[in-house]
C-alpha positions as CSV (number, residue, x, y, z in Angstrom):
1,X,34.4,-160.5,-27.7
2,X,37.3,-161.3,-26.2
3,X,37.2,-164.6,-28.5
4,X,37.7,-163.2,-31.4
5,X,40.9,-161.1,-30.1
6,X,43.2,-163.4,-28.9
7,X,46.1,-162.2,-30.7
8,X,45.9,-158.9,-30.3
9,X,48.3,-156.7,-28.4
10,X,48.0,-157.1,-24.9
11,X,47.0,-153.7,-24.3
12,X,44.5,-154.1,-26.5
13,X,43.0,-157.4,-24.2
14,X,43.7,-155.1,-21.3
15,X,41.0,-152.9,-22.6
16,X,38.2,-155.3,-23.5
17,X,38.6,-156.9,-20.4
18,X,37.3,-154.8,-18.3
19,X,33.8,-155.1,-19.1
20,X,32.2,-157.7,-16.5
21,X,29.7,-158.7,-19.7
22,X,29.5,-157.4,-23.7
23,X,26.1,-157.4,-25.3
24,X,25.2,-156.7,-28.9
25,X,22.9,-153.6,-28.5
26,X,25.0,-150.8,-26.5
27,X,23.6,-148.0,-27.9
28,X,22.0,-146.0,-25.5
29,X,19.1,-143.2,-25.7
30,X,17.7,-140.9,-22.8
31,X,14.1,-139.3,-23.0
32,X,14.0,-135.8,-24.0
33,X,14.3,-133.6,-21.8
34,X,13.8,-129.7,-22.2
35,X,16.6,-128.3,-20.9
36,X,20.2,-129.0,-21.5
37,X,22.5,-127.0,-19.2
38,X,22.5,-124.2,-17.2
39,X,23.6,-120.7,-16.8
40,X,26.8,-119.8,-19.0
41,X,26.8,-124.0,-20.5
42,X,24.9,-126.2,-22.8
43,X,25.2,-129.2,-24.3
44,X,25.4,-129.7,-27.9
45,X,24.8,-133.3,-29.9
46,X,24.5,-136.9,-27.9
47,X,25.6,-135.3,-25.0
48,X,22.0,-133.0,-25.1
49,X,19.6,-135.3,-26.6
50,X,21.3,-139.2,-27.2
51,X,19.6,-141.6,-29.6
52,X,19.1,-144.7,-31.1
53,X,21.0,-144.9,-34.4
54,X,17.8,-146.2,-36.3
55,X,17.5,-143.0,-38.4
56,X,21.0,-142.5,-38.3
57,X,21.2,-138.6,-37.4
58,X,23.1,-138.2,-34.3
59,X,25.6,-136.3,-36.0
60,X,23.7,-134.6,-38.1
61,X,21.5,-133.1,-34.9
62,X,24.7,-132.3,-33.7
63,X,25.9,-130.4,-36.9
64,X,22.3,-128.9,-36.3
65,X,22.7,-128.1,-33.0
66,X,26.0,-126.3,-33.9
67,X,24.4,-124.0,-36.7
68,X,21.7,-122.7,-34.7
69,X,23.9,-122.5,-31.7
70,X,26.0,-120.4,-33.9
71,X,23.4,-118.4,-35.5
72,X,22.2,-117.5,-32.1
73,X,25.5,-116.5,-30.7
74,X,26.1,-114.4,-33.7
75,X,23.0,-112.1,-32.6
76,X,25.3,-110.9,-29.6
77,X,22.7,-111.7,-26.7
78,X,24.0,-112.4,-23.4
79,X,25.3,-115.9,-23.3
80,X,23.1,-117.6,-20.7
81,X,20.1,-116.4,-22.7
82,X,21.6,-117.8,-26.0
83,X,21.9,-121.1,-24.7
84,X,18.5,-121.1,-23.6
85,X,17.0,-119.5,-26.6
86,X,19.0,-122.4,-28.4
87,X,18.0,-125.5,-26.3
88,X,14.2,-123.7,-27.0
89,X,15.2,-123.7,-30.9
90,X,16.6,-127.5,-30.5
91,X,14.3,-129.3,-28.1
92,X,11.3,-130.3,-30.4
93,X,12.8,-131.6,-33.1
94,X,15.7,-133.6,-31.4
95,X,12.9,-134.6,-29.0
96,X,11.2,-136.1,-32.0
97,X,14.0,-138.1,-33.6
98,X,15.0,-139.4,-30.3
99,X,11.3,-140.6,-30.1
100,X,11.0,-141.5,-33.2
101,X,14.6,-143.6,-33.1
102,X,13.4,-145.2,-29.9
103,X,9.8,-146.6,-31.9
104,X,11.9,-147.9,-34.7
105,X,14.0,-150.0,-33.2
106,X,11.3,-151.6,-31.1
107,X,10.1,-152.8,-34.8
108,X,13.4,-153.2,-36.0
109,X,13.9,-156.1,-33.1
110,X,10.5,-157.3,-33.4
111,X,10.2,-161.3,-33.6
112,X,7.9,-164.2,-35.1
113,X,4.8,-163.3,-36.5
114,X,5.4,-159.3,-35.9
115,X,8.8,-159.8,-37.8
116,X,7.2,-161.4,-40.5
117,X,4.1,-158.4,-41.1
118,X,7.0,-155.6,-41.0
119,X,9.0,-157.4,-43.5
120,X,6.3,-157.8,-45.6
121,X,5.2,-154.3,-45.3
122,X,8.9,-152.8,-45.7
123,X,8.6,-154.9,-49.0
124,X,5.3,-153.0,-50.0
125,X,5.9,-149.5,-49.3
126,X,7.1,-147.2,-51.9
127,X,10.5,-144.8,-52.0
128,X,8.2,-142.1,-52.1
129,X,5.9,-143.4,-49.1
130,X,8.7,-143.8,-47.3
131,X,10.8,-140.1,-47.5
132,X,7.3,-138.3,-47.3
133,X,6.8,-140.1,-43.5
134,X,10.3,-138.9,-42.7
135,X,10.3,-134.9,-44.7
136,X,10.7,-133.5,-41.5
137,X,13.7,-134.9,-41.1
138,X,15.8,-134.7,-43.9
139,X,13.6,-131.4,-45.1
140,X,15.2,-129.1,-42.2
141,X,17.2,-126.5,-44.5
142,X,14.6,-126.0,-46.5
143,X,12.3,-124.3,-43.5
144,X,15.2,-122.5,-41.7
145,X,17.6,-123.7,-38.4
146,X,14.4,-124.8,-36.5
């Protein structure tokens, strides 16, 4: 890294130096877990449920996390119950894309022969194979702020 910023403003050095190492995959993921904060605080987006950017939604489940968390404050029930009732609301499907995020990029950094038969199979499989293994994703307004 620091190669390809020699000439940049020494503040800037300052900053990638202080890594002891870079490496090319730093995204980071957690498994789910059910519960995201406690009494009168909750965490919303990456900071509840981090993933894998293989199906690219982190900040859509945290624009999703914000309407529900909104729809459930607006029923006026007492906050640490809201939070709950919202990590509830939340917690299966961000628990699924974080799993789901997590299996794809096993296959996305798959090598050799196992490289070769997803290729070939990504080659093969329709548009309309494809979206109707991942409805539940991109289908969420459709069945309500679930």
């Amino acid at each position: 890294v620091l190669g390809h910023f020699q000439d940049a403003a020494p503040e800037l050095r300052q900053v990638l130096e202080v890594p002891r190492s870079w490496l090319k995959w730093a995204a980071a993921d957690r498994t789910p877990v059910r519960q995201w904060g406690a009494g009168p605080v909750s965490l919303i987006g990456d900071a509840a449920h981090p993933t894998l950017p293989c199906l690219a939604q982190g900040a859509a489940m945290a624009l999703e996390d914000a309407a529900v968390l909104g729809q459930e404050m607006a029923a006026g029930a007492p906050i640490p119950e809201t939070l709950r009732r919202y990590e509830h609301l939340r917690q299966a499907r961000t628990a699924k894309l974080v799993t789901k995020s997590a299996q794809i990029a096993k296959v996305y950094h798959f090598s050799g022969a196992l490289a070769a038969a997803r290729d070939l199979m990504l080659r093969y499989t329709t548009t309309r194979i494809g979206y109707a293994q991942l409805a539940w994703l991109y289908d969420w307004g459709r069945e309500g702020m679930r």
